[in-house]
C-alpha positions as CSV (number, residue, x, y, z in Angstrom):
1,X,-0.5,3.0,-106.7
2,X,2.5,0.1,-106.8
3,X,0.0,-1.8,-109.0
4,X,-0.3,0.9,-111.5
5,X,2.9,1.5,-111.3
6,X,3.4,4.7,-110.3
7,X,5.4,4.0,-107.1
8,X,8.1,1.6,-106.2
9,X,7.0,-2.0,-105.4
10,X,8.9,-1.8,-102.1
11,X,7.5,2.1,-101.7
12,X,4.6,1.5,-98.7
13,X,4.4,5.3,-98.0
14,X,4.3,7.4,-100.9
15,X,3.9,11.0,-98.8
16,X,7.1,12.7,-97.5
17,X,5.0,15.3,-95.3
18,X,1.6,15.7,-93.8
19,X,-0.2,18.8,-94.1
20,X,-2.4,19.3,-91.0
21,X,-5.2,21.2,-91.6
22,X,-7.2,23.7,-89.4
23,X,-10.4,23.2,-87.9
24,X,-13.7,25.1,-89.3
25,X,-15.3,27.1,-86.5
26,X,-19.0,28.6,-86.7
27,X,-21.5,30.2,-84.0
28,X,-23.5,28.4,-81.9
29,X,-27.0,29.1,-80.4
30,X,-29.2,26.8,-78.0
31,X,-32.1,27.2,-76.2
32,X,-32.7,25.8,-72.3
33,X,-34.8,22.7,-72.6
34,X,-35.5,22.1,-69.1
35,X,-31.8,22.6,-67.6
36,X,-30.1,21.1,-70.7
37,X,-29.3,22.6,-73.4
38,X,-31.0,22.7,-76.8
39,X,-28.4,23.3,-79.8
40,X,-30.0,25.2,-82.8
41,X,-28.6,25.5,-86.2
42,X,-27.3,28.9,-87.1
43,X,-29.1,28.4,-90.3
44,X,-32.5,28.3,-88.4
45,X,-31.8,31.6,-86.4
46,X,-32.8,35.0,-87.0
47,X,-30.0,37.7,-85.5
48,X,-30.6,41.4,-85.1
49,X,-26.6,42.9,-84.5
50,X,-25.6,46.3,-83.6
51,X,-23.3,48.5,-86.1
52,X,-20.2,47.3,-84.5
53,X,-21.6,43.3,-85.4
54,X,-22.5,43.0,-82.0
55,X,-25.3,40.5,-81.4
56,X,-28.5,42.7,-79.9
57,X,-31.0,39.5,-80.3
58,X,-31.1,35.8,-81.4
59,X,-34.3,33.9,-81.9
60,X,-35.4,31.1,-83.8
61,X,-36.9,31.4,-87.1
62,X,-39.9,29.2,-87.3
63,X,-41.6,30.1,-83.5
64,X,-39.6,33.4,-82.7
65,X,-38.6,31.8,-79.6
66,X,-35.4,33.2,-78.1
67,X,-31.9,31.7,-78.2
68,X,-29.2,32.0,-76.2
69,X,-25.2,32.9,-78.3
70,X,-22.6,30.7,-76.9
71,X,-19.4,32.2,-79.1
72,X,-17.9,31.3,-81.9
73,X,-16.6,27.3,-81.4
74,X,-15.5,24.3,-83.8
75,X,-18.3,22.9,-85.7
76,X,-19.5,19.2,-84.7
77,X,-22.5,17.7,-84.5
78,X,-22.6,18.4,-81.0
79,X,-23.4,21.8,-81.1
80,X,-25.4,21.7,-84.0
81,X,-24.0,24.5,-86.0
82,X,-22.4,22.9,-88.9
83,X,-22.9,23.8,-92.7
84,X,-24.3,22.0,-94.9
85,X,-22.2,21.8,-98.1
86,X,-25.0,21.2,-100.6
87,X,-27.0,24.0,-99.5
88,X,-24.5,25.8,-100.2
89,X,-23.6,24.1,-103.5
90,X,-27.2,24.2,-104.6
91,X,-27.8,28.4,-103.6
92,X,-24.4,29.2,-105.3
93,X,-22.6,26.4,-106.8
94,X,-19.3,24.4,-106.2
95,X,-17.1,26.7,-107.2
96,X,-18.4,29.4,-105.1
97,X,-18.0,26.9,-101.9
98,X,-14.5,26.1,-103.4
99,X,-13.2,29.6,-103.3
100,X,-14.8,30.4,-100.0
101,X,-12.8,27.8,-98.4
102,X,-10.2,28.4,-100.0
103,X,-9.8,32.2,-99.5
104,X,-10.8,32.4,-96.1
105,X,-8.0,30.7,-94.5
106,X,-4.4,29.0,-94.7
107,X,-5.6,25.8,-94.8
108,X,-3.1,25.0,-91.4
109,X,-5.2,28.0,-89.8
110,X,-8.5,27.5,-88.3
111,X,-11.6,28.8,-90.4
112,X,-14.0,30.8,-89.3
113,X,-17.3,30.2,-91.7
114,X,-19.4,33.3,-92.8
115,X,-22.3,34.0,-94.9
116,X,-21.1,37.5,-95.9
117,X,-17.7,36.0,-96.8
118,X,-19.6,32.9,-99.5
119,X,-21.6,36.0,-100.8
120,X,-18.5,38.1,-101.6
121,X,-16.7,34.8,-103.1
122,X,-20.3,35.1,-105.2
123,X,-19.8,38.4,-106.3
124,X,-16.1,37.9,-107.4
125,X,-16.7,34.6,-109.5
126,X,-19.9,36.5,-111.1
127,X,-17.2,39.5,-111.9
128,X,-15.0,37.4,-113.3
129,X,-18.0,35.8,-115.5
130,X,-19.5,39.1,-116.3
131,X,-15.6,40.5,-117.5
132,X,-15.1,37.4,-119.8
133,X,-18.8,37.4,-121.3
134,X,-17.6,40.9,-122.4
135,X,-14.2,39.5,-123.2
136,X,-14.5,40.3,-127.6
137,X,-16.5,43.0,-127.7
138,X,-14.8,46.2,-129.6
139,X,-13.5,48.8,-127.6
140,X,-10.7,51.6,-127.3
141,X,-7.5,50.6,-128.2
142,X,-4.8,50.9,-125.5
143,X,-1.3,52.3,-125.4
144,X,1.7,51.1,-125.3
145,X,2.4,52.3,-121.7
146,X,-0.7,51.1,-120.5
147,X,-0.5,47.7,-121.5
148,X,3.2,47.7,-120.4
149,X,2.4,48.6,-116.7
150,X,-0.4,45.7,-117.3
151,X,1.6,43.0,-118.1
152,X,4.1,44.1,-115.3
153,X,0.9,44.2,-112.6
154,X,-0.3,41.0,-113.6
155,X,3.1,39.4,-113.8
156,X,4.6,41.0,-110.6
157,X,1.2,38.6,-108.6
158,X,2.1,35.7,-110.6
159,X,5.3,35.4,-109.2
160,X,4.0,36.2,-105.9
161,X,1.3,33.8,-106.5
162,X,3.6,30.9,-107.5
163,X,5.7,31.0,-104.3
164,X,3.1,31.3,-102.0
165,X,1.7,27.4,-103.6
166,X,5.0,26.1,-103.4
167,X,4.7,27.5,-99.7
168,X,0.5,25.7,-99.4
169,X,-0.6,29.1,-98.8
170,X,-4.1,28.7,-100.9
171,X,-5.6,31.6,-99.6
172,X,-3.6,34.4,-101.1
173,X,-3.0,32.3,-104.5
174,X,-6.8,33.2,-104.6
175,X,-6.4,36.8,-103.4
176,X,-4.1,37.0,-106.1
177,X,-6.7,36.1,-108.7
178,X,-9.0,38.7,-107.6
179,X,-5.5,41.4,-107.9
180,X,-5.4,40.2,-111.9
181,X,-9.0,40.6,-112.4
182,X,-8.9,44.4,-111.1
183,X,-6.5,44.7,-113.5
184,X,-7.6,43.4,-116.1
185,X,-11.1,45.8,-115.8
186,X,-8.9,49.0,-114.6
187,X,-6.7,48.7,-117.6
188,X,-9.1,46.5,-120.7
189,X,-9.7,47.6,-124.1
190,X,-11.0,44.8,-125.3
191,X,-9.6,42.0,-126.5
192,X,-5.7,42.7,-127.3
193,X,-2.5,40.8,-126.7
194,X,-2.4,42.3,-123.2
195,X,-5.3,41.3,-121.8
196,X,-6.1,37.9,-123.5
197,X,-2.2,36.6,-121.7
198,X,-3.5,38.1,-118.5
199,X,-7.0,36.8,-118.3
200,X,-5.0,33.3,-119.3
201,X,-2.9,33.7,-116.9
202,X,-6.0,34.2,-114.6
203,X,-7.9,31.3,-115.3
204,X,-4.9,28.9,-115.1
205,X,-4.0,30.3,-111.9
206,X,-7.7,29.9,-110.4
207,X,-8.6,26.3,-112.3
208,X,-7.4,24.2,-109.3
209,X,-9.6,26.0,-107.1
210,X,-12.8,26.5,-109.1
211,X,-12.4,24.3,-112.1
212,X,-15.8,24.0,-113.5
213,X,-16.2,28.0,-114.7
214,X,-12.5,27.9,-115.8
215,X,-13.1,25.2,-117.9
216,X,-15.9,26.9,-119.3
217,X,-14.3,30.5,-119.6
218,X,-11.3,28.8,-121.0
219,X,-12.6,27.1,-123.7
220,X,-15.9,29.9,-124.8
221,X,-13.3,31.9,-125.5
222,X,-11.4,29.9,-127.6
223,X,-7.7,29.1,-125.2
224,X,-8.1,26.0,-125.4
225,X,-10.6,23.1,-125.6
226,X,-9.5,21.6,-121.5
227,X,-7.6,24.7,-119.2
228,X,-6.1,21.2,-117.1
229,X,-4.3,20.7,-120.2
230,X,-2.8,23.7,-120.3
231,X,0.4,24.6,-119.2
232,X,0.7,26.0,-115.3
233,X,1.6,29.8,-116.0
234,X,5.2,31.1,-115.1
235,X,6.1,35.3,-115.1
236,X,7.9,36.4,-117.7
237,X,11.4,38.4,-117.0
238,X,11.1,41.1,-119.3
239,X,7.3,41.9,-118.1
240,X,8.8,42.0,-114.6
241,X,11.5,44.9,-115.8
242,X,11.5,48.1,-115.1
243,X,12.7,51.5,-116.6
């Protein structure tokens, strides 16, 4: 960086503060191999759980042999029950994994990694897809008052949203995208001055975290030809007032 630079020649540490992040936890199965234990990969057992998420029975997908739970614990290589990233990557894509992470946890709090929670971070970005693919299509004008108490919603989370980075809490800059995105479907008509700065203001806000369908979104409809280009998106005073 001194080369290029972009620090200092005498600069040797260019970081003021060091962001420790949490540790990724995950369950853990094994199986006794004569008095030691056997780890299995969660991915390679079948579990039957109660309606409270209680875990009735564990066993092993490809023999149906039984397996013992042993809690919820850090993922190593130990134990055996880490993720693979690209099977995740290839079953829902980066972004999906990007928001998962992201969502789930401060990233100075541990994580605790779920299937159900990478299928709702799915569901969300395939919203999001579904709302913009229906982005110009005609439909009912809307009022004044309506698109007043949009812009106020939508503005009212950005601010929120903004202070929370500045503070490297991730996770509710990304609950924050989902709070635009409802609405932005409670409250569409289309395609109107209303909507198109909020669903800006969306994809800006959600490009660092999954930049490959922002990109996209951002320039099929027309914002732009690179969202990075872009401007970061600040809340607008008179949006925030208030009869």
């Amino acid at each position: 960086m001194c080369d290029e630079g972009l620090l200092p020649k005498d600069m040797r540490e260019p970081f003021t503060n060091l962001l420790t992040q949490g540790m990724v936890l995950a369950e853990s199965y094994y199986t006794d191999a004569g008095g030691r234990r056997e780890w299995v990969n969660p991915a390679d057992v079948a579990v039957e759980r109660d309606s409270k998420g209680k875990i009735i029975s564990a066993k092993r997908t490809h023999d149906g042999a039984p397996v013992e739970y042993d809690g919820i614990g850090t993922m190593s290589k130990s134990k055996n029950n880490g993720v693979d990233p690209q099977a995740i990557i290839d079953k829902y894509g980066a972004d999906t994994a990007r928001f998962f992470i992201i969502f789930a946890s401060p990233p100075t709090s541990t994580l605790e990694w779920s299937d159900e929670g990478v299928e709702g971070s799915y569901r969300f970005l395939k919203r999001l897809w579904s709302y913009c693919a229906k982005f110009d299509e005609p439909g009912p004008s809307m009022v004044p008052e309506l698109a007043k108490a949009t812009r106020f919603e939508i503005h009212s989370v950005l601010k929120q949203a903004n202070y929370d980075l500045a503070k490297h809490q991730f996770n509710t800059v990304a609950s924050a995208a989902m709070k635009i995105l409802n609405a932005l479907e409670r409250f569409s008509g289309g395609r109107n001055q209303a909507t198109e700065e909020g669903l800006s203001i969306l994809l800006r806000l959600l490009s660092p975290i999954t930049p490959h369908i922002c990109h996209a979104l951002w320039s099929e409809l027309k914002f732009g030809e690179d969202i990075m280009m872009a401007p970061w998106p600040d809340p607008d005073p008179r949006a925030l007032e208030q009869d």
